[in-house]
C-alpha positions in Angstrom: -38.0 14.0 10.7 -38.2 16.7 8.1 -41.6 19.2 8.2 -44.4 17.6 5.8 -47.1 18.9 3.7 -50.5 17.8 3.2 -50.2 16.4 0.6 -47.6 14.0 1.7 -49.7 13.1 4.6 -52.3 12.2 2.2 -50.5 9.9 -0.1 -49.0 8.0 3.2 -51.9 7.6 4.4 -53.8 6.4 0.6 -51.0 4.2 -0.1 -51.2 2.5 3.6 -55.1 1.5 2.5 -53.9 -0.2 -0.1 -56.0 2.9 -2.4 -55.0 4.4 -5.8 -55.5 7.9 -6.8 -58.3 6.5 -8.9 -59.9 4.6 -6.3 -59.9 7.2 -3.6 -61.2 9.8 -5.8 -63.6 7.7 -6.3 -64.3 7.4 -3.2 -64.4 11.0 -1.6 -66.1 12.2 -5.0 -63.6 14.7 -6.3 -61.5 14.5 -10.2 -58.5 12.7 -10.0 -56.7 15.3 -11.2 -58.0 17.3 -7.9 -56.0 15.0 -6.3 -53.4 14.4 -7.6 -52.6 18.4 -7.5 -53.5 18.6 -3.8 -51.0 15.6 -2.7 -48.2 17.8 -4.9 -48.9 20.5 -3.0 -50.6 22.7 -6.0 -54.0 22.7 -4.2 -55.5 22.5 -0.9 -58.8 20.8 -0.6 -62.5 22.4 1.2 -62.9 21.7 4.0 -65.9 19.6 3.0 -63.5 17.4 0.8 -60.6 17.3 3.9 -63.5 16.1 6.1 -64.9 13.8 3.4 -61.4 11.8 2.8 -60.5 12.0 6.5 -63.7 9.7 6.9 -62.9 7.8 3.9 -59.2 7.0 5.3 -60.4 6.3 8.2 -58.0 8.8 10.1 -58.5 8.4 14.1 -60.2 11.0 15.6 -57.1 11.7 17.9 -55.5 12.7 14.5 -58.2 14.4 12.8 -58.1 18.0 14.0 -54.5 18.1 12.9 -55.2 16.6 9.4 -57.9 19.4 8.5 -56.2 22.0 10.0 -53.3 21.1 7.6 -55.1 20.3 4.5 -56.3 24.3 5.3 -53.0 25.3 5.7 -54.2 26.5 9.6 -51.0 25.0 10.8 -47.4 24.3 10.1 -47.4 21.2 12.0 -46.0 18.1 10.8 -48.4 14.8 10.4 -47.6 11.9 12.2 -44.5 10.0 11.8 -46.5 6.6 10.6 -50.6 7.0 9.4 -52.6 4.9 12.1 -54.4 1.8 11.2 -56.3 1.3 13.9 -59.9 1.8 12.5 -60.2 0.7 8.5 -64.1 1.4 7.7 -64.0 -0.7 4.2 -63.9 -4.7 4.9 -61.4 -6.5 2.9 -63.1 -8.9 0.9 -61.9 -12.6 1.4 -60.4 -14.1 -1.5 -60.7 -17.8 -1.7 -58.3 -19.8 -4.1 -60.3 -22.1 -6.3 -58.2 -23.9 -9.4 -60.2 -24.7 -12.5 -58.2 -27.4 -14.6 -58.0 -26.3 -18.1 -58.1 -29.6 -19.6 -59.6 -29.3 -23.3 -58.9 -25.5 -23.5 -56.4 -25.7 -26.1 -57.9 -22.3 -27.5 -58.4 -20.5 -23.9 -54.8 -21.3 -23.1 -53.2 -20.3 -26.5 -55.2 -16.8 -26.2 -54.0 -16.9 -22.6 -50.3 -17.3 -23.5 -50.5 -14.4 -26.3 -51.7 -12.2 -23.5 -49.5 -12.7 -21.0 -46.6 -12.5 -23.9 -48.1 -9.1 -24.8 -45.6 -6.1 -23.2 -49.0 -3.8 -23.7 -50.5 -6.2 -21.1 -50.0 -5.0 -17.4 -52.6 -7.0 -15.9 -54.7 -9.8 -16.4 -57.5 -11.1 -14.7 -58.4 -15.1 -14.8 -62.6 -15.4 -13.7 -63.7 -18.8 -13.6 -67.0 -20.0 -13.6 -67.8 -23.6 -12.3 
């Protein structure tokens, strides 16, 4: 395996949680632009922030000393082949599958159909309430 940066440790490790840029900004209280320049490699975070997504990505404690010495740039070592996934803090949420007929809808479905014709359209939601 080829040497690492931060940064790509980072997004392997976001992306295996399932989390956006957006979402784990979010999360860890920092601009998305932040970091989006520290997993390219144009910025290294505090180590306040390195500790405070190391907690939000849940990175095992085995792992961790290695992750904030590299998001410092206190070591050349490279990351783990493969993030671990052996403690996720955040519960997945269980998503049931309900159908709600949409008999007499005639409008909801024609406003449905434009949408989902609609190349601006990159995702669309469907709440129903019973």
């Amino acid at each position: 395996m080829d040497e690492r940066n931060f940064g790509d440790w980072l997004r392997q490790l976001r992306r295996a949680r399932d989390l956006t840029q957006e979402a784990l900004a979010e999360q860890v209280g920092c601009a998305v632009d932040t970091l989006r320049a520290i997993e390219n490699g144009r910025r290294r975070p505090s180590r306040e922030l390195a500790a405070i997504i190391a907690e939000r990505l849940a990175v095992p404690e085995a792992e961790r000393r290695s992750f904030l010495d590299l998001a410092r740039g206190l070591v050349a070592a490279r990351p783990p082949e493969a993030p671990s996934l052996a403690v996720v803090s955040t519960p997945v949420p269980s998503l049931r599958a309900t159908t709600a007929p949409l008999i007499g809808r005639a409008a909801e479905l024609e406003a449905l159909s434009r949408r989902l014709r609609d190349r601006t359209c990159r995702l669309l939601t469907l709440i129903s309430w019973w």
